[in-house]
N, C-alpha and C positions, 0 to 999 in steps of 0.2 A: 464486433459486438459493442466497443465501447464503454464507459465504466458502468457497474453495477448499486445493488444496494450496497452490496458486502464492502466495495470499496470506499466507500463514505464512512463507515462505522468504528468507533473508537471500543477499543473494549470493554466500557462499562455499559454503550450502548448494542454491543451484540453481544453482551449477557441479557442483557432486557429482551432483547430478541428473541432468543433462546426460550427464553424463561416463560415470556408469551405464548407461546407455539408449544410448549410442555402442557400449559392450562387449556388451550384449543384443542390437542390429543387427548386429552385424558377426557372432553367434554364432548365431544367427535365420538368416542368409543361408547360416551353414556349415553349419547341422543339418537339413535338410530331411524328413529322414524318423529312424525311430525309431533304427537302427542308424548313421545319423551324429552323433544325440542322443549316445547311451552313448558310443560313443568318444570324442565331442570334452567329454565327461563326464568320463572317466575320466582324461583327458590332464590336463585343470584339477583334478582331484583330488586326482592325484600332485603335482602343483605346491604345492600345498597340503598336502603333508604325508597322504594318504592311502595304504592299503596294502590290498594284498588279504586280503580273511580267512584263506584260505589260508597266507599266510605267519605268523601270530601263531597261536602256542601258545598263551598265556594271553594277556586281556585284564583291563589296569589304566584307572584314571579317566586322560582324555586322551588316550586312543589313537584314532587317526582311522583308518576302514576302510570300504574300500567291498567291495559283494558284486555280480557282473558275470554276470545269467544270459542264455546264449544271445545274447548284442550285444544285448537290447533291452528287455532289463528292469536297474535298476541300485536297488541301497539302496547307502546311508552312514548312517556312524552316528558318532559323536563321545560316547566314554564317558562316563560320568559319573561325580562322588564316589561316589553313592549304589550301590550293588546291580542291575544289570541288573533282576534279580525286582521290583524295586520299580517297576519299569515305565516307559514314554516318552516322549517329547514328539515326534510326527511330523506333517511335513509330505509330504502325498500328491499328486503329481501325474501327468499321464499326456505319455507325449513321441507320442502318434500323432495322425495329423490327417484329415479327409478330405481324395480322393485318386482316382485310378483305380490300378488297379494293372493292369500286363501279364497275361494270360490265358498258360496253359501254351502250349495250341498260338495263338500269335499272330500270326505275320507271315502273308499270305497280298499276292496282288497280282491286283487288280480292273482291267479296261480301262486298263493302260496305268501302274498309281498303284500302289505297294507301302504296306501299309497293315498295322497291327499290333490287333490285336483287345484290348479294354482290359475291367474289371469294375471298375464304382466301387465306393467303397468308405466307408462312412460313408452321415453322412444330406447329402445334397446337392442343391442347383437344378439341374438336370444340364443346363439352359441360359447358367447362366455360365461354365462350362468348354467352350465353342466359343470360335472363332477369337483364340484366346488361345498365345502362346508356351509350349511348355513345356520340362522337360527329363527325362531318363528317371536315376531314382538310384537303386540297388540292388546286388545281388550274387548270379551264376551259379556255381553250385556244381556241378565237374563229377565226374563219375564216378571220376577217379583222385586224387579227394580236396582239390586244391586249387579255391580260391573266387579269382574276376574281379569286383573291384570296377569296377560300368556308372556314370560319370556325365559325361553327356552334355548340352548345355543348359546349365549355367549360371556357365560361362566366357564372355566378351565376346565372342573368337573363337568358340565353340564353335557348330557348329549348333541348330538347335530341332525342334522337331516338333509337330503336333498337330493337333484335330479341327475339319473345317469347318462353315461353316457356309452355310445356303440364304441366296443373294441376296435383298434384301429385294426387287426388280422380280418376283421368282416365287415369293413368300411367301404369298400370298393362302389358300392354302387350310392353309397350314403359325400363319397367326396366328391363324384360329379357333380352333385348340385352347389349352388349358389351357395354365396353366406347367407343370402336372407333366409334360404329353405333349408338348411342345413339340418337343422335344428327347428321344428314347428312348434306353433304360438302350445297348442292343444299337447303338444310332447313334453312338456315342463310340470308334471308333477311328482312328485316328490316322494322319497323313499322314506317313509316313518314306521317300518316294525316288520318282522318274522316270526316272530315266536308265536306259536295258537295256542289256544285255550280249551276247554273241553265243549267248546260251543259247535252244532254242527253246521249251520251257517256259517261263513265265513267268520273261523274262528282266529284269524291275526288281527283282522277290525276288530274281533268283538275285546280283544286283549287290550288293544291301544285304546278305548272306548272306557274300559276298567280303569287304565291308568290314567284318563285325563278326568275320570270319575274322584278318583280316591286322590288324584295330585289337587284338582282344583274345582270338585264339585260340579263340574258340567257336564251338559248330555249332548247328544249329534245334534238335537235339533236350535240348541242352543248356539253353534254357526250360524243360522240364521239370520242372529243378529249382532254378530262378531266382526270386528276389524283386525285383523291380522294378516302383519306382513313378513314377507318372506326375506332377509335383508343376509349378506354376510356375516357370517360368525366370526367372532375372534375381534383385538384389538387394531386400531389405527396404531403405525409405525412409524420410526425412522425410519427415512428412503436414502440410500446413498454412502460409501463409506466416508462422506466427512458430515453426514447427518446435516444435510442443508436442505432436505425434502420431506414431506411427508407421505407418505401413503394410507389411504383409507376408505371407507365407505364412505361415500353420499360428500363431499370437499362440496358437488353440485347441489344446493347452493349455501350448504350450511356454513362452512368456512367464511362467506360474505356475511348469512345472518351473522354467527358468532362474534366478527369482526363489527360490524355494526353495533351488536349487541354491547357489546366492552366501550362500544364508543359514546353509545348516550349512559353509559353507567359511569362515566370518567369524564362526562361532561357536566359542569359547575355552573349556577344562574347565567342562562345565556340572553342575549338580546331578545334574536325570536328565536320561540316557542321549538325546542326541539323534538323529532318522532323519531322513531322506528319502528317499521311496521314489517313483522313475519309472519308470511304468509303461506295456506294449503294451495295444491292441483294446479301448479305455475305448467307443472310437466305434461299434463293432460287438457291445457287450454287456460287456467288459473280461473274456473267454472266453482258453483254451489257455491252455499254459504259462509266457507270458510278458505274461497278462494279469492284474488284480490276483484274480480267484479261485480262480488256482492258488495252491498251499500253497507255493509258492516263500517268500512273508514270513514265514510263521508257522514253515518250516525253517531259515531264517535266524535267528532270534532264539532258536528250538532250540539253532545250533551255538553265540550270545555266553553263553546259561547254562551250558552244557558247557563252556567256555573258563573260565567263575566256577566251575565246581563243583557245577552244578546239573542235575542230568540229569529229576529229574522234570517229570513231565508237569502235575501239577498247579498246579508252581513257574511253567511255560510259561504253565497257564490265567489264573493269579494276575495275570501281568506282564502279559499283553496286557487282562486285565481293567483293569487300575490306568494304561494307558495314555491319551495323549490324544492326538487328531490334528485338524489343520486340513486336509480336504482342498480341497485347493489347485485351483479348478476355476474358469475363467471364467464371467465371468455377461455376461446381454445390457444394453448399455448403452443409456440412453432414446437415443431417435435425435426428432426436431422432427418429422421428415416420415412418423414412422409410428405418430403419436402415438396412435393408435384402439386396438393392442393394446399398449398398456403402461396401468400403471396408476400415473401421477403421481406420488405418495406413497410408493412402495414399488418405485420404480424405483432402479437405480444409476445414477448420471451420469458422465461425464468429470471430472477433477480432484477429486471429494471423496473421494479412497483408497479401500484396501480394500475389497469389498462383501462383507459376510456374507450368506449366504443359510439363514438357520434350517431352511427346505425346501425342495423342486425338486419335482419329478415333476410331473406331469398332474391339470388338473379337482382331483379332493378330495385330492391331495397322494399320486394312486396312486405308486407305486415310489420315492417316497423315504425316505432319513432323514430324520428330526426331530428337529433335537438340543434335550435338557432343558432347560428353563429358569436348573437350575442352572449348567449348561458355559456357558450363552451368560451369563451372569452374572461368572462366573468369565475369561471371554475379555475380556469390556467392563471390568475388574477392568486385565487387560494391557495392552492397549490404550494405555488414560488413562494411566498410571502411565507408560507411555514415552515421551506424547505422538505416538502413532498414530493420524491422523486416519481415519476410518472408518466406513461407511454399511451401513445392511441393507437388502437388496430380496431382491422376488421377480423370477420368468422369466416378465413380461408377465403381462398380465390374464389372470383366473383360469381364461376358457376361450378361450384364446386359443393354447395349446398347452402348452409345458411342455416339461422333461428332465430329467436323473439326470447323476451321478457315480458315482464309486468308494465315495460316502461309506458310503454302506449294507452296503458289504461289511465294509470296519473294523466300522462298529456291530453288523455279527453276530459279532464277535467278541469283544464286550461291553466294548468302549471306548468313552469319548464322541468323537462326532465333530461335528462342522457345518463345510461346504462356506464357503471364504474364498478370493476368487478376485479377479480384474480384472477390469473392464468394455470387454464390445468390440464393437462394431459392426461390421457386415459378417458374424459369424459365422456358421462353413462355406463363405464365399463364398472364391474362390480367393484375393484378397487383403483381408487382414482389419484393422482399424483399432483403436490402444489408443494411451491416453494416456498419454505419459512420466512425470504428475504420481504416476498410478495406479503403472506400475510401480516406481518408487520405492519409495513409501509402502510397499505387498504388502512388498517386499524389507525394508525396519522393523519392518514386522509380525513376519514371520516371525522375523526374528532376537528380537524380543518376548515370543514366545509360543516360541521354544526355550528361553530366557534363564529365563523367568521364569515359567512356566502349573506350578502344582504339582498 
């Protein structure tokens, strides 16, 4: 294995360590879905001396700004001496995760059980999301304008909910099948109420109907126009009896945001112009307006040359040409016991920092970026110079499957990019595993490579 982060670190600096990955847990626990991401984003922002673009006329070197689309897309940016046009240093992450989400028409009541009809969401086992605690977090947007924040589940007192599962004494014809069919897409909805009411239609609906009446004002039809998802209940943890791991919901890819996040918050007048940009639907194609290939960024960075005095478009091409971005995107960590589709050599492990990932995609490197030789030359250049311990792999053996990021989309916009992310085990599974050593390190990096990537 060779030496780690752990071995490098003096004890004042793996108290810092520590002490890091305590504020990540506790913010991991509060952000569970994308629109608690951006607000408890935006809250630590302000804290930090950020402002909305909206409020600044002109922007000088040093001004901290974040830009808030629709709750669940968020960029910052921290000016720099140099000229906006002269381009950026960005870190790209995405704050969504798989999930189920609530179906418009969903509650219904079967023999006796009120039960809510769910549509995952993302790539998922869809048999580790049974007999698992969950909670329900989102927001019902009703007809005369005002929004009902739902979060339910993951208070101590709070109830839970969620999808059963077959007794293993009457499984016999349910373990023949596959993992994929084990469990169906259409069999994951969720257990919410017994108790009836005096209604003679379906009176355990009409009970739970009462209570999300008299708890929060709304009616069935008011789903309609509701975003609510279905996410694990309960806290992120210490993983491990000497607490060097974490365990939690959604590590994929918030852990990267978070780290990023901490990083232009902790970064000071830089030369160029530094971003961060967290982004929705990375997991479902990084599609709509609030996913990275809407022109949400590229009118963002429209409005800071208009703020310098630069309205053209070509000024626009220029800057995002002359940019550079680390997307910030988990990789899969070697795990011992599934050592057949990893490939040794060009895995990430636990504890050795960072993992750069040159490429992603599938088989012959279909749907990814590839970043030049020269960017990854120029990063290892950063790196060293800060002392940023740091590894490159790939996504398992070559035919073993594969995925993408957002990175590809930057590089159509003829920036260099390569994908720099954490290593996690468990990925996509409802609780997901990362090393404290890793998130650290990530969070060096990035401040590294704002700091210092020309």
């Amino acid at each position: 294995m060779g030496k780690t982060v752990w071995n490098k670190l003096n004890s004042e600096q793996k108290e810092a360590l520590f002490a890091f990955n305590e504020e990540y847990r506790k913010f991991l626990s509060a952000s569970k879905t994308e629109r608690k991401f951006v607000t408890n984003s935006i809250a630590l922002a302000k804290e930090a001396g950020f402002k909305s673009l909206d409020e600044v006329d002109e922007i000088k070197a040093g001004d901290r700004i974040y830009v808030n689309n629709r709750g669940k897309n968020l960029c910052l940016f921290v000016i720099g001496t140099k000229p906006v046009k002269e381009g950026l240093n960005i870190l790209g992450a995405h704050i969504d995760s798989p999930r189920m989400d609530l179906k418009q028409h969903t509650l219904y009541e079967k023999d006796g059980i009120a039960l809510m009809d769910t549509h995952y969401y993302g790539g998922i086992k869809k048999y580790q999301w049974v007999a698992s605690p969950m909670a329900l977090i989102g927001v019902v947007c009703k007809k005369d304008g005002t929004t009902v924040e739902i979060n339910i589940g993951d208070k101590a007192d709070d109830p839970v909910v969620g999808v059963s599962d077959l007794l293993v004494h009457l499984s016999s014809k349910q373990l023949q099948k596959t993992g994929a069919t084990v469990v169906e897409g259409e069999a994951l909805d969720l257990t919410v109420g017994s108790i009836p009411n005096d209604e003679e239609k379906d009176p355990v609906k009409s009970n739970i109907l009462k209570i999300l009446k008299d708890c929060y004002d709304i009616e069935e039809d008011d789903f309609i126009s509701a975003e609510i998802e279905v996410v694990p209940a309960g806290e992120a943890r210490d993983y491990g009896l000497d607490r060097s791991m974490i365990i939690g919901y959604g590590h994929d890819d918030k852990v990267c945001a978070y780290t990023s996040l901490r990083a232009i918050f902790d970064t000071k007048t830089p030369e160029r112009t530094s971003c961060c940009i967290l982004v929705d639907k990375e997991e479902i194609g990084s599609v709509g307006n609030t996913g990275m290939q809407s022109r949400f960024f590229e009118y963002t960075v429209a409005e800071l040359l208009a703020k310098q005095g630069e309205t053209s478009h070509l000024i626009l091409f220029r800057c995002l040409t002359n940019s550079r971005m680390l997307s910030s995107d988990v990789s899969a960590a070697y795990d011992p016991l599934y050592a057949d589709v990893m490939e040794a050599k060009n895995s990430a492990y636990f504890g050795k920092g960072i993992c750069y990932n040159k490429f992603t995609g599938r088989g012959g490197k279909s749907g990814s970026n590839d970043a030049n030789a020269e960017f990854v030359a120029k990063v290892r250049r950063v790196m060293d110079d800060n002392d940023v311990m740091f590894q490159t792999c790939e996504l398992g053996s070559v035919d073993a499957g594969g995925g993408g990021t957002i990175a590809y989309i930057l590089a159509d916009l003829n920036m260099d990019v390569i994908d720099a992310g954490i290593a996690v085990q468990n990925m996509h599974a409802p609780w997901e595993v990362v090393s404290k050593a890793d998130v650290y390190e990530a969070y060096r990096a990035y401040i590294a490579f704002l700091k210092d990537m020309d």
